[in-house]
C-alpha positions as a printed Julia matrix, in Angstrom:
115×3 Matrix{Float64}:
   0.0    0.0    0.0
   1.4    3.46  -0.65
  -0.37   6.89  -0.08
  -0.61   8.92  -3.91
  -1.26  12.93  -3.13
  -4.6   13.54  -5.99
  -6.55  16.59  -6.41
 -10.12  16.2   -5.35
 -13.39  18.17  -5.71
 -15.08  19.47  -2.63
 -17.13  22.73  -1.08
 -15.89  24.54   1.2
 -18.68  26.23   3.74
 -18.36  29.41   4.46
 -20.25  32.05   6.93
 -20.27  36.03   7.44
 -19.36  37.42  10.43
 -22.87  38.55  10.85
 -24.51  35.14  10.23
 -21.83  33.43  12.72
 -23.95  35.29  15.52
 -27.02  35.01  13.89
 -27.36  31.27  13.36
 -26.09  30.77  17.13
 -29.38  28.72  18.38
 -31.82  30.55  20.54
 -32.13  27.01  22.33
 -35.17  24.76  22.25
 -35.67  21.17  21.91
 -31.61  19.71  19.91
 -32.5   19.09  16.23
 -36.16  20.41  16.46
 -37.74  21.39  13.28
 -40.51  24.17  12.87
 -42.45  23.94   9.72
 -43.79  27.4    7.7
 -45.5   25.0    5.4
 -44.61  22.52   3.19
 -43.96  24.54   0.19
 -42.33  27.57   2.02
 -39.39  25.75   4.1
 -38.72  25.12   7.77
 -36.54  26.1   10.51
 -33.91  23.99  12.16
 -33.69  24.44  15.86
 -30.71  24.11  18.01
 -29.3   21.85  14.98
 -25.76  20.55  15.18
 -24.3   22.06  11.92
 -22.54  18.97  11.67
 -25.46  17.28  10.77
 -26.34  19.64   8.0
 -22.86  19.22   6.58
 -23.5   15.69   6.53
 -27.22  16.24   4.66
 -25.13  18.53   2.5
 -22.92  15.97   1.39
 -25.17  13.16   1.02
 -27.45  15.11  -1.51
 -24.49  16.84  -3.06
 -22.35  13.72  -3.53
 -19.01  15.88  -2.7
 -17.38  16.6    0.47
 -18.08  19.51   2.33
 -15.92  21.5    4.59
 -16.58  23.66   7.02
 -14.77  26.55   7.59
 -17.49  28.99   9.09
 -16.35  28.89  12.37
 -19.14  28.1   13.62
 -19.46  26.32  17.4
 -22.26  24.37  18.63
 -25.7   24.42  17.66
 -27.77  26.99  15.48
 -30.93  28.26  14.31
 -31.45  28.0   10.21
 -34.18  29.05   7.44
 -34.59  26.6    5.12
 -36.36  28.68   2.21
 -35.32  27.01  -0.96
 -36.87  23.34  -1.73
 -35.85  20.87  -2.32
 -32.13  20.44  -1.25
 -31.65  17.52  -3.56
 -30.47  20.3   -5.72
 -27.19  22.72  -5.89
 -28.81  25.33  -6.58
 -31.52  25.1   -3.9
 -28.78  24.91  -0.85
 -26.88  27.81  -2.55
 -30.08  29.68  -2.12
 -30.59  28.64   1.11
 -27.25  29.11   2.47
 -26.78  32.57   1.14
 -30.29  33.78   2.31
 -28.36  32.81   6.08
 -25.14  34.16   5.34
 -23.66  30.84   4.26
 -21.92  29.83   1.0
 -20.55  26.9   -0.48
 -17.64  27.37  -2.77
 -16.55  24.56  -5.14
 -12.78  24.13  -5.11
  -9.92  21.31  -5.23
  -7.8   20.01  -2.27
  -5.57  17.68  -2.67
  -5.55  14.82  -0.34
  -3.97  11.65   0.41
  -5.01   8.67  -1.22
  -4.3    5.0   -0.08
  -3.33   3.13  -3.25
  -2.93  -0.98  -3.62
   0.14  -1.23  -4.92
   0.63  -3.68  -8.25
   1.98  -6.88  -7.78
């Protein structure tokens, strides 16, 4: 086995100083979710932001990483559906004062070697 450096796709999450304190969770119930209706969107409550990384990159098919500096829980708007779509969690993210930014990183890659 050997390790072979390749450039890889990814997003990188970003946040605005402003939405750093706005998302900060109000409290309430840890990964609550408050419907507007179920065309409008929804509000996640006290919401590890891990865990929407993780929906992020299940839908997206990419990683994601987060460098929003973000700690703990927060408080989001989801206003753009559905999130099986780019575009929709671009929408959604910037209406917060998120953004995901496509870039390459390169990364390690554990190789079999040939025999």
């Amino acid at each position: 086995m050997r390790v072979q450096v390749k450039k890889i796709l990814c997003y990188k999450l970003v946040a605005t100083d402003e939405a750093r304190e706005k998302l900060r969770t109000k409290g309430g119930p840890v990964g609550s979710i408050n419907f507007f209706s179920a065309q409008a969107g929804f509000t996640m409550v006290n919401h590890p932001l891990t865990a929407l990384i993780n929906d992020m990159e299940l839908t997206l098919q990419l990683p994601v990483i987060n460098e929003t500096r973000i700690e703990g829980n927060i408080d989001l708007d989801i206003v753009s559906l559905p999130l099986s779509r780019l575009r929709n969690w671009q929408l959604t993210l910037r209406a917060n004062g998120l953004d995901l930014i496509c870039m390459e990183v390169e990364r390690g890659i554990l190789m079999e070697e040939e025999a």
